[in-house]
C-alpha positions, -999 to +999 in steps of 0.1 A: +145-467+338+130-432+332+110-446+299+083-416+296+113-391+299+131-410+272+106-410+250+099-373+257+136-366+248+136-387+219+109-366+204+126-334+214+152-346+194+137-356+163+121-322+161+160-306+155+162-318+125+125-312+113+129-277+125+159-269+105+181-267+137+209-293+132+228-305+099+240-341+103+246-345+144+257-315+149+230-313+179+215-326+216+188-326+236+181-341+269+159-340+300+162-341+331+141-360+360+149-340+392+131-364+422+155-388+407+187-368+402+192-383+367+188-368+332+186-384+297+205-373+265+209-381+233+242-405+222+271-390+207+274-387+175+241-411+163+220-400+128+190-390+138+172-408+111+186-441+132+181-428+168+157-447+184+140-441+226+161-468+239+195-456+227+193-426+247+219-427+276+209-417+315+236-397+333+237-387+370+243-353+382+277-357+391+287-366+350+282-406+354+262-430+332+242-449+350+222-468+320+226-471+285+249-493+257+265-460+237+283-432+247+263-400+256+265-370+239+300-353+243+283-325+256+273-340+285+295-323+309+280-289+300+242-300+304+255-317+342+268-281+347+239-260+339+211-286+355+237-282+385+240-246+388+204-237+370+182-255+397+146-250+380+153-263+344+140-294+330+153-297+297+186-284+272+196-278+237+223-273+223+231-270+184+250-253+159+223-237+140+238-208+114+224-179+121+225-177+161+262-197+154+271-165+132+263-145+162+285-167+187+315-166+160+313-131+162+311-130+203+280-107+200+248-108+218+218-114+199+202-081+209+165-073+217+152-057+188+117-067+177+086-080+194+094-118+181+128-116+206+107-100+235+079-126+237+102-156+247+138-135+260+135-111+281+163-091+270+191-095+250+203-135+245+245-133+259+273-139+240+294-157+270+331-153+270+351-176+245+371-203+266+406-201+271+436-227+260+438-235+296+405-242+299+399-260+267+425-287+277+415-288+313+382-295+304+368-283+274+328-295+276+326-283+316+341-254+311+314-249+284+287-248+314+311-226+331+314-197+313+275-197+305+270-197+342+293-175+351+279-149+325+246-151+334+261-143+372+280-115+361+256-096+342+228-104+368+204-122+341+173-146+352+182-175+336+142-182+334+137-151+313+170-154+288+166-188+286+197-194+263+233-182+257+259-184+228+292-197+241+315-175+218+330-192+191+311-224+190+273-217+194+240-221+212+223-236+241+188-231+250+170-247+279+135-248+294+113-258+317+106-291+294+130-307+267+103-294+242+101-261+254+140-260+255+134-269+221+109-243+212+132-217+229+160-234+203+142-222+173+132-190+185+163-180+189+176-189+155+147-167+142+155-135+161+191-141+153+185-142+116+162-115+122+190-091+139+209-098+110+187-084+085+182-056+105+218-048+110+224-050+072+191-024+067+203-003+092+232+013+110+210+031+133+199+018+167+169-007+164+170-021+202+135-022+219+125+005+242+119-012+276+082-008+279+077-023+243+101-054+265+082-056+295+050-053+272+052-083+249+075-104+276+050-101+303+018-103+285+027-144+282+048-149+309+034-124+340+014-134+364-014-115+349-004-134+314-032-133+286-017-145+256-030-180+244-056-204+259-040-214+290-045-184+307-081-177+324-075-139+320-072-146+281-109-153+283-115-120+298-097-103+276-110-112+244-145-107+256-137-069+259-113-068+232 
């Protein structure tokens, strides 16, 4: 069942470690198949250097296995959560990568301050609201999915255009329209977090992006009159009168 996404998730997941994202298996990916209602993620708790395609576990929507020997990732709940409540993503990360982590720890956003943050978030990344004692014994990985939901709701953010969140005191999800592009939107935001820390230790003075600088470097690769990279047609007419 669902062998192409599998294998797709598998290499979304080996590519944590090779990008510098997760230290031991401190780190998930998985992918979801929406005509089928039924996403694949990695197992809980397995080295990467032993994961292999068919290990991966396949979950319904409402939580349940519904193939697979090990147990899946004990994140699952909050991926089921956000694929249930964020209708047009395809794919979730989640790891505890240092510098974004450093961010979550100290319940800040990672702000919008250079043109590296504004050509994948469009706007600053949110810091959602540390989870309570009630809900951690209630139900600690749901709840997870909650408070990122309900942050993104309060704060009237496009999930499409931030697409990640720090859950305060524990760390980072990123998700995407593919696992690998949830992936890619992983590491980015480790960079720009790193980067915001530098900055902050140069400076004391503001360093946030002025909105047109934003909608300048955001829109010129995800608009609809995009022109950054090759799959764009207008890209071709740019560069001829560049």
């Amino acid at each position: 069942m669902l062998e192409d996404l599998k294998q797709k998730v598998y290499e979304a997941n080996m590519q944590l470690p090779k990008l510098g994202l997760v230290t031991f298996t401190w780190g998930n990916v998985s992918g979801i198949d929406r005509d089928k209602g039924l996403f694949v993620i990695k197992p809980s708790g397995v080295d990467y250097d032993k994961l292999k395609p068919e290990d991966l576990v396949v979950v319904n929507l409402k939580g349940e296995v519904v193939e697979g020997d090990m147990n899946p990732s004990s994140d699952t709940p909050t991926h089921t959560y956000l694929y249930n409540h964020f209708p047009k993503i395809g794919g979730i990360v989640h790891t505890h990568s240092p510098w974004a982590v450093s961010f979550a720890a100290a319940k800040m956003d990672i702000p919008a301050m250079n043109t590296t943050h504004a050509d994948t978030f469009f706007g600053d990344v949110p810091a959602a609201d540390a989870l309570t004692k009630e809900e951690i014994e209630e139900d600690y990985e749901g709840n997870t999915g909650k408070t990122i939901v309900k942050t993104f709701k309060e704060r009237g953010l496009d999930y499409e255009a931030v697409p990640a969140a720090l859950v305060s005191q524990h760390g980072p999800f990123a998700w995407g329209p593919t696992p690998d592009k949830a992936v890619y939107n992983s590491k980015v935001l480790e960079v720009v977090a790193e980067e915001d820390f530098h900055t902050m230790e140069l400076t004391h003075q503001s360093s946030e992006l002025p909105q047109y600088l934003l909608d300048k470097h955001y829109y010129r690769k995800h608009g609809a009159n995009a022109y950054y990279g090759q799959n764009n047609a207008h890209s071709k007419d740019h560069a001829a009168r560049s």
